[in-house]
N, C-alpha and C positions, 0 to 999 in steps of 0.2 A: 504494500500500500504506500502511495507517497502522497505526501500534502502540497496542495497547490493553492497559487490565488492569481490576481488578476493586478497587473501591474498599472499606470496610469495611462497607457498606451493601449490598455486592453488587451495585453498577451498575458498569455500563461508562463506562472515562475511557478519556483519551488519556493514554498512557505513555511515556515517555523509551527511549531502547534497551537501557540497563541493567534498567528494571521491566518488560519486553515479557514481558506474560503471552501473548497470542493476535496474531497480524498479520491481517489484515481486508484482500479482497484484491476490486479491481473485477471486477464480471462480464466484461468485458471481457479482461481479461489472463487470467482463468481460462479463458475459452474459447479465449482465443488458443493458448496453454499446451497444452490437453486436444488438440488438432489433433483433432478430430473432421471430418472430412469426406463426403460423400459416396459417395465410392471404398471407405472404408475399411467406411463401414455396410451397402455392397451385398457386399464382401467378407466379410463378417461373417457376412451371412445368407446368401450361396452356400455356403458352409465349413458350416453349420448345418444347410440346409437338403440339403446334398448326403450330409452322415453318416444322417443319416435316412433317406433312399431309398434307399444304398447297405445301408445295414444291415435296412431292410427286403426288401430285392431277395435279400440274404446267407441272408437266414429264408426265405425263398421257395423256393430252391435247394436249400436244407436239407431242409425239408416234402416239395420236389417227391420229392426223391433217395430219403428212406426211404419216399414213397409206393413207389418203383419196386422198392426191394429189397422190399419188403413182396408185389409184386405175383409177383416170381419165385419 
């Protein structure tokens, strides 16, 4: 991690801890951090992908039902 701020020019320096305008952080430790894995992004789209069929199938049921009161 390194500390940075913004000089009167508007460029980016390196900052002390008391001027820490922004901390600047490696891709590395961000991804570490984010724990994105695998598990987590198939879980992700089953939960996704499972409200959508469920709620289509719900509609389905619905249609079929007032077709049937409709019919008697």
């Amino acid at each position: 991690m390194l500390c940075v701020g913004l000089n009167e020019f508007d460029q980016v320096v390196a900052a002390t801890a008391e001027n820490c305008a922004y901390v600047l952080v490696e891709s590395n430790d961000y991804f570490a951090s984010a724990s994105l894995d695998s598990a987590a992004i198939a879980e992700s789209f089953g939960w996704g992908f499972g409200v959508v069929i469920s709620l289509w199938f719900l509609s389905y049921c619905v249609k079929a039902g007032t077709k049937a009161i409709k019919l008697l």
